[in-house]
PDBQT receptor file of N, H, CA, C and O in Angstrom, charges set to zero:
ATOM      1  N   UNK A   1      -8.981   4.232 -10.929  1.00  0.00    +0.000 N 
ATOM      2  CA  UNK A   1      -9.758   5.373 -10.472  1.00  0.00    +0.000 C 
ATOM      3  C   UNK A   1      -9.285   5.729  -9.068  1.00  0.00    +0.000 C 
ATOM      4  O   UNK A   1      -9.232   4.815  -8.245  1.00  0.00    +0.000 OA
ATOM      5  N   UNK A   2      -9.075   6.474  -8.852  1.00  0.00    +0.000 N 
ATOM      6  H   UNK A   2      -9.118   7.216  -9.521  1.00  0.00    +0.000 HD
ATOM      7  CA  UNK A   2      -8.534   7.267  -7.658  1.00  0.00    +0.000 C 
ATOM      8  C   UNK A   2      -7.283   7.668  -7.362  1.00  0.00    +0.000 C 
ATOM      9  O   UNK A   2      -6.394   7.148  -8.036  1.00  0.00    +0.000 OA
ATOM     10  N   UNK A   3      -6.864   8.707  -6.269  1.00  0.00    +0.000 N 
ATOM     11  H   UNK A   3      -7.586   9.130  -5.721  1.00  0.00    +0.000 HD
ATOM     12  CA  UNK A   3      -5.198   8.889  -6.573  1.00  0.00    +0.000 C 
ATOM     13  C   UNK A   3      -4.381   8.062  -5.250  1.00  0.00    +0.000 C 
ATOM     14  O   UNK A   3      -4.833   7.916  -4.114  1.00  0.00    +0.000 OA
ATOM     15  N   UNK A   4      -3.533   7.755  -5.583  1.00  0.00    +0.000 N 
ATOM     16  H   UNK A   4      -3.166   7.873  -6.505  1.00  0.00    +0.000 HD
ATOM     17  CA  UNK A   4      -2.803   6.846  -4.997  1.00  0.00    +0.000 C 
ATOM     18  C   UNK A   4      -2.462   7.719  -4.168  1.00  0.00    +0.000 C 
ATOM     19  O   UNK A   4      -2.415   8.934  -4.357  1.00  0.00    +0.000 OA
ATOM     20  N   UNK A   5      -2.051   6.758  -2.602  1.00  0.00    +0.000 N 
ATOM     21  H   UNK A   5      -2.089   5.770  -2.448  1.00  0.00    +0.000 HD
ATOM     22  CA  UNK A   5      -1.623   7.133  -1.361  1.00  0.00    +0.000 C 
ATOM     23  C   UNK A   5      -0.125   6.448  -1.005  1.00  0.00    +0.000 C 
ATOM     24  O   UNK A   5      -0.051   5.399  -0.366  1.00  0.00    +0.000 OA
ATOM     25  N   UNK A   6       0.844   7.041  -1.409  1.00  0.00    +0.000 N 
ATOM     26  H   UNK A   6       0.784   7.894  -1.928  1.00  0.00    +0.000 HD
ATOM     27  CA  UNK A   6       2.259   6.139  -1.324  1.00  0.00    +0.000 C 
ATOM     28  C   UNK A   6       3.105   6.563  -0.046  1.00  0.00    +0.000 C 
ATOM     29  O   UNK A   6       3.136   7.789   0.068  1.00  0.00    +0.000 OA
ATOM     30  N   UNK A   7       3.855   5.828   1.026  1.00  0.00    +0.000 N 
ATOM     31  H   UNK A   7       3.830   4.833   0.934  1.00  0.00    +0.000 HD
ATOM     32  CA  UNK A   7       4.354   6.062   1.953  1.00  0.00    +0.000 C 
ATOM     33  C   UNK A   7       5.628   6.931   1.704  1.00  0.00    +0.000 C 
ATOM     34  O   UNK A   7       6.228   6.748   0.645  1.00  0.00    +0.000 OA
ATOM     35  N   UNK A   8       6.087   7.852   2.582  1.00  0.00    +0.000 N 
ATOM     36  H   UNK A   8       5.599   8.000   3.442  1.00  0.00    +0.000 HD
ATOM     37  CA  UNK A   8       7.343   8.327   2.132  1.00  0.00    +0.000 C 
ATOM     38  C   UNK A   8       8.280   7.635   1.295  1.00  0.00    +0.000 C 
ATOM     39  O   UNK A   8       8.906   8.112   0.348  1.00  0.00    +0.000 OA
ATOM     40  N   UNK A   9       8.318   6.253   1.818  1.00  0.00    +0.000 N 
ATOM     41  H   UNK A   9       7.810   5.866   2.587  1.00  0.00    +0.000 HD
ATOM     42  CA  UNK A   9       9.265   5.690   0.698  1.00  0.00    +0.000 C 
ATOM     43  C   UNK A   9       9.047   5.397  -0.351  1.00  0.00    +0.000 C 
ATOM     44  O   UNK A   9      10.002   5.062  -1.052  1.00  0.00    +0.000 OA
ATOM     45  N   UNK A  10       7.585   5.397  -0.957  1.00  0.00    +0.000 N 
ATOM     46  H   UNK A  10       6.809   5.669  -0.387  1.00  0.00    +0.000 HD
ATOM     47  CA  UNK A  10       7.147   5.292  -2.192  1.00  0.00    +0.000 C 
ATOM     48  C   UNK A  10       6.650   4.138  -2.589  1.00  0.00    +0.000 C 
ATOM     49  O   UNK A  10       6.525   3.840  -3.777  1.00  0.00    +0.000 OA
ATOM     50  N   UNK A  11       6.310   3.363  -1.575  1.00  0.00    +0.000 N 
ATOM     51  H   UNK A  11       6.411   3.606  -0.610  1.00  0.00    +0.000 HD
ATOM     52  CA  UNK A  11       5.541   1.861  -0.985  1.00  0.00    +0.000 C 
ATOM     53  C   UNK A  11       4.088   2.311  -1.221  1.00  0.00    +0.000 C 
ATOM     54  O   UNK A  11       3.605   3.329  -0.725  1.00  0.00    +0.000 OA
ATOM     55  N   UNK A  12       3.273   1.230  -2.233  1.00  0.00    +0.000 N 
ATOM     56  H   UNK A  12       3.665   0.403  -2.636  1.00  0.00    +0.000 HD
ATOM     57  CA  UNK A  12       1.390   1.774  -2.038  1.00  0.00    +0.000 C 
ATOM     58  C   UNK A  12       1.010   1.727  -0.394  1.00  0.00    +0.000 C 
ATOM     59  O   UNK A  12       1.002   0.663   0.224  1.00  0.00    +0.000 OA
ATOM     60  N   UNK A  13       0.808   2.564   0.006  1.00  0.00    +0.000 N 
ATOM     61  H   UNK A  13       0.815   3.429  -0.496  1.00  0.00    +0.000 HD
ATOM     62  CA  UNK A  13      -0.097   2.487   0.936  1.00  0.00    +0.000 C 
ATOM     63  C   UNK A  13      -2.182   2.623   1.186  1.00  0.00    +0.000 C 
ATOM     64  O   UNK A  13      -2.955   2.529   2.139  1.00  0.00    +0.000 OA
ATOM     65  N   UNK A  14      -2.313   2.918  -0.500  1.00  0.00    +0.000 N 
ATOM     66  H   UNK A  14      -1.685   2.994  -1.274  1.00  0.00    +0.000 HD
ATOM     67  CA  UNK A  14      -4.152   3.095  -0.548  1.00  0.00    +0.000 C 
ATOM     68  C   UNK A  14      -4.452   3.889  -1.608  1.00  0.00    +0.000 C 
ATOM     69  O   UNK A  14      -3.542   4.275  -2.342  1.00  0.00    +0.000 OA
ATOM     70  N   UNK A  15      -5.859   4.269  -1.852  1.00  0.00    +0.000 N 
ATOM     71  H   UNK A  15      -6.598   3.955  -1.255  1.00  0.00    +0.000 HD
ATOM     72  CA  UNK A  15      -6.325   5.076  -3.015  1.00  0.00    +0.000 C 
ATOM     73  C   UNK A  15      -7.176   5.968  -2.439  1.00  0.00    +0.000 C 
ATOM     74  O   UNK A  15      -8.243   5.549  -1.991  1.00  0.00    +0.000 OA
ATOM     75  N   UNK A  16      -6.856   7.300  -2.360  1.00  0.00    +0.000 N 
ATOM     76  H   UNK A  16      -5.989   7.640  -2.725  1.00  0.00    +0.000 HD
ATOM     77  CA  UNK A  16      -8.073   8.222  -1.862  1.00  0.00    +0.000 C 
ATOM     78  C   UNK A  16      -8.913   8.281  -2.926  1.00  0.00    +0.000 C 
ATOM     79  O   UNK A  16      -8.519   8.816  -3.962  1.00  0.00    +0.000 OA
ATOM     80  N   UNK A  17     -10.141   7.766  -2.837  1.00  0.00    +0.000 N 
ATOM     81  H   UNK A  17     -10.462   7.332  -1.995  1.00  0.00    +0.000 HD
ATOM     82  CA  UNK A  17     -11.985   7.929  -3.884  1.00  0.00    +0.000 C 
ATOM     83  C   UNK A  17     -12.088   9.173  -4.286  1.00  0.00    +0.000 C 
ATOM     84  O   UNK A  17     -12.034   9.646  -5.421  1.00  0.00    +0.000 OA
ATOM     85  N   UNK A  18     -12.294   9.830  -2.914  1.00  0.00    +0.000 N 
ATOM     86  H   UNK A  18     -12.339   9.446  -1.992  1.00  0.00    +0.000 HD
ATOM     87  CA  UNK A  18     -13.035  10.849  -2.830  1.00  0.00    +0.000 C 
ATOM     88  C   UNK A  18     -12.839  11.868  -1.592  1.00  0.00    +0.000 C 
ATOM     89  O   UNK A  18     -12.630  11.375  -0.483  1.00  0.00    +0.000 OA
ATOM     90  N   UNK A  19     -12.897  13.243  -1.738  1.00  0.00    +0.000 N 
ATOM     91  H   UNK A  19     -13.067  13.643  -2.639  1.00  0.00    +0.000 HD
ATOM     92  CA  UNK A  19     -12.869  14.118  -0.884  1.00  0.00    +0.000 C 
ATOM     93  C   UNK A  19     -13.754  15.503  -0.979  1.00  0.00    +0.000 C 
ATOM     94  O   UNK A  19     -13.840  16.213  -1.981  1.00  0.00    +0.000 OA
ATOM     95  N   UNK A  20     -14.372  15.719   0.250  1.00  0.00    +0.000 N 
ATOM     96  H   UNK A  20     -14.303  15.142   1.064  1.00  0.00    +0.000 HD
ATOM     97  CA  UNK A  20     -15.418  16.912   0.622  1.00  0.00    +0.000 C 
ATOM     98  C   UNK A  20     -14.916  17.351   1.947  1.00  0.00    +0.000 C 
ATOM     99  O   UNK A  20     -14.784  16.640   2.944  1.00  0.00    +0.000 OA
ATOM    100  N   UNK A  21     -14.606  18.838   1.805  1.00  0.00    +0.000 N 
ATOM    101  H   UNK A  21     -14.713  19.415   0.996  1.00  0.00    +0.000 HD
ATOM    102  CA  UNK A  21     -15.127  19.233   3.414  1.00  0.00    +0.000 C 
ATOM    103  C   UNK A  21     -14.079  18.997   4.296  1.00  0.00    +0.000 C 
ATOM    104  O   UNK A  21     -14.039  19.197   5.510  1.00  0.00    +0.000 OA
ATOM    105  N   UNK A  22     -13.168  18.513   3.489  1.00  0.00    +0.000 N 
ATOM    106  H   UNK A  22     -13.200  18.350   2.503  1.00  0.00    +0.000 HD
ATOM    107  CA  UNK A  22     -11.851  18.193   5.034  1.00  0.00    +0.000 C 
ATOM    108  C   UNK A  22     -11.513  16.349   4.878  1.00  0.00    +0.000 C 
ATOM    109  O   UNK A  22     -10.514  15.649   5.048  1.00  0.00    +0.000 OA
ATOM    110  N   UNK A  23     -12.934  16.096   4.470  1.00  0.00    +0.000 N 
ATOM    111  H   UNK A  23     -13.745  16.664   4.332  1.00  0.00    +0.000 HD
ATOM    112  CA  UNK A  23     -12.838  14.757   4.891  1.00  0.00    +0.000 C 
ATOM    113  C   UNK A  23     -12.730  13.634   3.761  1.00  0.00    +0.000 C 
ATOM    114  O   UNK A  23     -13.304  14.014   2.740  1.00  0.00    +0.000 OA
ATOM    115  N   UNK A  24     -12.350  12.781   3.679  1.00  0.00    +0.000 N 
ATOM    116  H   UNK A  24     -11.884  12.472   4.508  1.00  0.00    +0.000 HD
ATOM    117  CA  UNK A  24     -12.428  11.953   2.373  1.00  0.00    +0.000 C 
ATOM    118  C   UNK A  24     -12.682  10.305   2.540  1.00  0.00    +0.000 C 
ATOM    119  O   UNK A  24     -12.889   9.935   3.696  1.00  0.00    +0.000 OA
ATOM    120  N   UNK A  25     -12.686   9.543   1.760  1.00  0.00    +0.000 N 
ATOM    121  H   UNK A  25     -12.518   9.844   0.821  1.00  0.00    +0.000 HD
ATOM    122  CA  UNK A  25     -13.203   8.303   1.473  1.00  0.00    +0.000 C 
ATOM    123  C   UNK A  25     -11.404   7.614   1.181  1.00  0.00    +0.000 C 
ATOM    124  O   UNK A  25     -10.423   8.222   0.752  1.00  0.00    +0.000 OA
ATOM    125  N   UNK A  26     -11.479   6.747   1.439  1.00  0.00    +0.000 N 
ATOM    126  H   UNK A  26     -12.275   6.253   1.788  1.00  0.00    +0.000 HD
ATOM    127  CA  UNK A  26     -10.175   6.121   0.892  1.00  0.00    +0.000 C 
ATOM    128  C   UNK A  26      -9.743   4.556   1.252  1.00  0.00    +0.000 C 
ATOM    129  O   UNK A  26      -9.595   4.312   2.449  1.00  0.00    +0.000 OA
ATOM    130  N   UNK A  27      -9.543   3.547   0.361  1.00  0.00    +0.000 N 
ATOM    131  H   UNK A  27      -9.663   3.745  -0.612  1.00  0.00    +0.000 HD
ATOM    132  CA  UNK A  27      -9.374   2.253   1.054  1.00  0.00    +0.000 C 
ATOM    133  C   UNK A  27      -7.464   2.178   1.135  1.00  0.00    +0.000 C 
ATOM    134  O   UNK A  27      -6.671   1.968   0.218  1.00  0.00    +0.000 OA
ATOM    135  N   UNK A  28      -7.159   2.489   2.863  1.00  0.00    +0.000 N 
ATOM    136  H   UNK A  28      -7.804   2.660   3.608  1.00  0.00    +0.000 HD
ATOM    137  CA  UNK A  28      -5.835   2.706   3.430  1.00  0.00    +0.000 C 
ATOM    138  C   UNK A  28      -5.914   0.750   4.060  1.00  0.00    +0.000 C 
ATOM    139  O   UNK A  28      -6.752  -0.014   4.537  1.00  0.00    +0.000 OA
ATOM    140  N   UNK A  29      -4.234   0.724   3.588  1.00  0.00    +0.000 N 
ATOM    141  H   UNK A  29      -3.553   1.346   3.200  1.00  0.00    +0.000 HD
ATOM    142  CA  UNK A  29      -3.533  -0.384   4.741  1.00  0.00    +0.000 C 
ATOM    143  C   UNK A  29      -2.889   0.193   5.973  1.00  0.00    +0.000 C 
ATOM    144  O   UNK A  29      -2.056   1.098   6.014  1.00  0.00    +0.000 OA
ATOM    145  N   UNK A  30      -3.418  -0.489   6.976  1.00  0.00    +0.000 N 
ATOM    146  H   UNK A  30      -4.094  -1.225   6.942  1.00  0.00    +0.000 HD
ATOM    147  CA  UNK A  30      -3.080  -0.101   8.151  1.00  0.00    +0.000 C 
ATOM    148  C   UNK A  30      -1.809  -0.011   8.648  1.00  0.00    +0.000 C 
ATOM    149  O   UNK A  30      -1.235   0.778   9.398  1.00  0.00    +0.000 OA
ATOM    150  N   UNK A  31      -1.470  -1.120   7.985  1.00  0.00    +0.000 N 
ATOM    151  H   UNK A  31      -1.936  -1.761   7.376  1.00  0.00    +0.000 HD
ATOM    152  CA  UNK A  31       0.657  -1.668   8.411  1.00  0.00    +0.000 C 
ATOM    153  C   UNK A  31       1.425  -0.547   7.735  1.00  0.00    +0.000 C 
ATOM    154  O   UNK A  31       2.539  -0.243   8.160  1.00  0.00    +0.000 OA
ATOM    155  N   UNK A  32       0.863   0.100   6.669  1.00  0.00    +0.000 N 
ATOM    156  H   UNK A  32      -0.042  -0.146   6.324  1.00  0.00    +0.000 HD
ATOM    157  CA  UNK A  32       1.571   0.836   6.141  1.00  0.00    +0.000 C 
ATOM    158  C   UNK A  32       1.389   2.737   6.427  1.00  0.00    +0.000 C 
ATOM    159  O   UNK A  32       2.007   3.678   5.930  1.00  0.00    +0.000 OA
ATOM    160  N   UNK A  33       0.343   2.691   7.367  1.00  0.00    +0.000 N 
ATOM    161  H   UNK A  33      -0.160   1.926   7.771  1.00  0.00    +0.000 HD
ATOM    162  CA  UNK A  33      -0.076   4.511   7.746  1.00  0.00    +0.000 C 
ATOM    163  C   UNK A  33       1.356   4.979   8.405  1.00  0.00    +0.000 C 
ATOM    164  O   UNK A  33       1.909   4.265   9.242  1.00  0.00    +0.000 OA
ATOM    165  N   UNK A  34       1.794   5.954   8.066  1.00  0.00    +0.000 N 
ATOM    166  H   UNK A  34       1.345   6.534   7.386  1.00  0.00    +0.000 HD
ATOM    167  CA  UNK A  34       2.631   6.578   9.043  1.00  0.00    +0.000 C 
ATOM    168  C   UNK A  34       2.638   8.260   8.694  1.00  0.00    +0.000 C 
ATOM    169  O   UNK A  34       1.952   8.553   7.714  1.00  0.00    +0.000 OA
ATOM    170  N   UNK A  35       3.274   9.297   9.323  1.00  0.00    +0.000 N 
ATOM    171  H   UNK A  35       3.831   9.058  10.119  1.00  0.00    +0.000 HD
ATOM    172  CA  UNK A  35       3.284  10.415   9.516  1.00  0.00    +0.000 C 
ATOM    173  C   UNK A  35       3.673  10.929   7.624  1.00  0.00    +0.000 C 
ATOM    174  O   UNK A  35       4.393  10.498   6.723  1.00  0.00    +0.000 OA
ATOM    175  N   UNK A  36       2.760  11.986   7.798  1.00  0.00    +0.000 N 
ATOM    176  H   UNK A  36       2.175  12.336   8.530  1.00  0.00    +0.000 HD
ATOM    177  CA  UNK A  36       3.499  12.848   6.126  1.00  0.00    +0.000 C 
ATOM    178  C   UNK A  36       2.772  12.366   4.928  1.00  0.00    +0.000 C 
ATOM    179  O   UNK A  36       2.714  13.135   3.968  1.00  0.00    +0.000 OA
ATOM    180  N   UNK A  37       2.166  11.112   4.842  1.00  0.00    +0.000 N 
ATOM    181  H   UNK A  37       2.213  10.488   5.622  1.00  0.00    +0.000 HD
ATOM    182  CA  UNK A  37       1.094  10.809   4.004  1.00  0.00    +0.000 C 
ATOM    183  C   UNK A  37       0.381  11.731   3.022  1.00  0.00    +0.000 C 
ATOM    184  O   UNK A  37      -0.231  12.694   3.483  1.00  0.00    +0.000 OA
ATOM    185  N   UNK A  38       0.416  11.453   1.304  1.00  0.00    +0.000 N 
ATOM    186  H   UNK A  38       0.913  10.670   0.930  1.00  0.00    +0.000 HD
ATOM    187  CA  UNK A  38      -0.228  12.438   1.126  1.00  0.00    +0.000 C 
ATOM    188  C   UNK A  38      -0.967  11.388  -0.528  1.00  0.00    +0.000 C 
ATOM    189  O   UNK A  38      -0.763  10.236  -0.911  1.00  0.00    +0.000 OA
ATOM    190  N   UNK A  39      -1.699  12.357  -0.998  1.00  0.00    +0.000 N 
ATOM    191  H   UNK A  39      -1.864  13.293  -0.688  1.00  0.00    +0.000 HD
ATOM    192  CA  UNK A  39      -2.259  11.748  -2.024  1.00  0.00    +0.000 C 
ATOM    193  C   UNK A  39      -3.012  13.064  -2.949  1.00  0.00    +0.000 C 
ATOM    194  O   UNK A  39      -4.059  13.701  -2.835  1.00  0.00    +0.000 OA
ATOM    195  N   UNK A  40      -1.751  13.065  -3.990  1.00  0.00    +0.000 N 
ATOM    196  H   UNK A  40      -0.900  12.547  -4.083  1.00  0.00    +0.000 HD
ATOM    197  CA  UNK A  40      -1.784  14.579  -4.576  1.00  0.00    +0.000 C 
ATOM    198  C   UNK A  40      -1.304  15.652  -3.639  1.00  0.00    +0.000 C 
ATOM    199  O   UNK A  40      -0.263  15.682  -2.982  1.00  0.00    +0.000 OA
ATOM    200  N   UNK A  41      -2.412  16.640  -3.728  1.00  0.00    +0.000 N 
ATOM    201  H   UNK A  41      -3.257  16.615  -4.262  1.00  0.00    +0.000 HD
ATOM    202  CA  UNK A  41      -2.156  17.622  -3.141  1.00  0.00    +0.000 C 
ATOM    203  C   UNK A  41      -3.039  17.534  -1.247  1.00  0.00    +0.000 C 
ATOM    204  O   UNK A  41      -3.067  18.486  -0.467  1.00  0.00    +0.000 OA
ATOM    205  N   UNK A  42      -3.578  16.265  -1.003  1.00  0.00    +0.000 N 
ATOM    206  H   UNK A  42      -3.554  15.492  -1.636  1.00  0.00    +0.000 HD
ATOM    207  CA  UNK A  42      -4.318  16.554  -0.125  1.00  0.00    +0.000 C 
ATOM    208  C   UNK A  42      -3.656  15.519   0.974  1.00  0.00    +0.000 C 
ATOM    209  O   UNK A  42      -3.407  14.351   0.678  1.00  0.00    +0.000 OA
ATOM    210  N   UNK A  43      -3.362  16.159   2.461  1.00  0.00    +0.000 N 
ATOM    211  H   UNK A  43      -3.564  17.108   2.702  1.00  0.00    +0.000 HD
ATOM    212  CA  UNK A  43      -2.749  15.537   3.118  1.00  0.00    +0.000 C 
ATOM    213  C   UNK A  43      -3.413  14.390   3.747  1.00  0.00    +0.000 C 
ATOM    214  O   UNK A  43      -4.525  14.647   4.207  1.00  0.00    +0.000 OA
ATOM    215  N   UNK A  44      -2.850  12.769   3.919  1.00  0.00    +0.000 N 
ATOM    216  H   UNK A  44      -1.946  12.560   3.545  1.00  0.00    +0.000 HD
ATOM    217  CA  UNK A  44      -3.612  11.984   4.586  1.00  0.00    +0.000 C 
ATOM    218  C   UNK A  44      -3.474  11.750   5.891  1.00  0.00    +0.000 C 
ATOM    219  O   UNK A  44      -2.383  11.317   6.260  1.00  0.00    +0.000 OA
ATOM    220  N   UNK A  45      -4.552  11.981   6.905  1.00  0.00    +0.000 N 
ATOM    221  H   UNK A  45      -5.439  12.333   6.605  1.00  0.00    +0.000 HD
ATOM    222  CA  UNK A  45      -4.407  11.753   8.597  1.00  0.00    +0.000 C 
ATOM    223  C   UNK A  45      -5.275  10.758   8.614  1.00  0.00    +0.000 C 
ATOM    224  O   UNK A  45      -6.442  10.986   8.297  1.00  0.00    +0.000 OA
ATOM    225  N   UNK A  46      -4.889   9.559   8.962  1.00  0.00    +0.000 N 
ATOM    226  H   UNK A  46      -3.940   9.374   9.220  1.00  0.00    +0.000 HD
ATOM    227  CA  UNK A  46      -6.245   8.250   9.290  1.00  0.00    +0.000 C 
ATOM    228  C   UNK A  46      -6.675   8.751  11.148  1.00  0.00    +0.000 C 
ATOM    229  O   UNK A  46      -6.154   9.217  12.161  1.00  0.00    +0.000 OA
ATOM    230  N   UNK A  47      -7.697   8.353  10.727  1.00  0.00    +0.000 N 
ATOM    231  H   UNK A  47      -8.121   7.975   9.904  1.00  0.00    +0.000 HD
ATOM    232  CA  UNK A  47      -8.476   8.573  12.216  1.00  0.00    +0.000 C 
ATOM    233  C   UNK A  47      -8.990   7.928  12.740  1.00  0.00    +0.000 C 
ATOM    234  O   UNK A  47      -9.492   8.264  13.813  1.00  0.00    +0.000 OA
TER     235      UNK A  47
């Protein structure tokens, strides 16, 4: 259940749950966040 968050290189980096509003739910690894992140169509920025 959820759509996968893979690093440019195509390494798992997490599963976005859920998204409303801009904002979403998602269990991310930290070692692996870097710039360009995406999951589907919705871009990932950790904050």
């Amino acid at each position: 259940v959820g759509t996968a968050i893979p690093t440019p290189e195509g390494k798992p980096a997490g599963t976005l749950f859920t998204q409303a509003g801009g904002r979403g739910i998602a269990y991310l690894r930290h070692d692996r966040t870097c710039p360009g992140m995406t999951a589907g169509e919705a871009r990932v920025d950790p904050l």
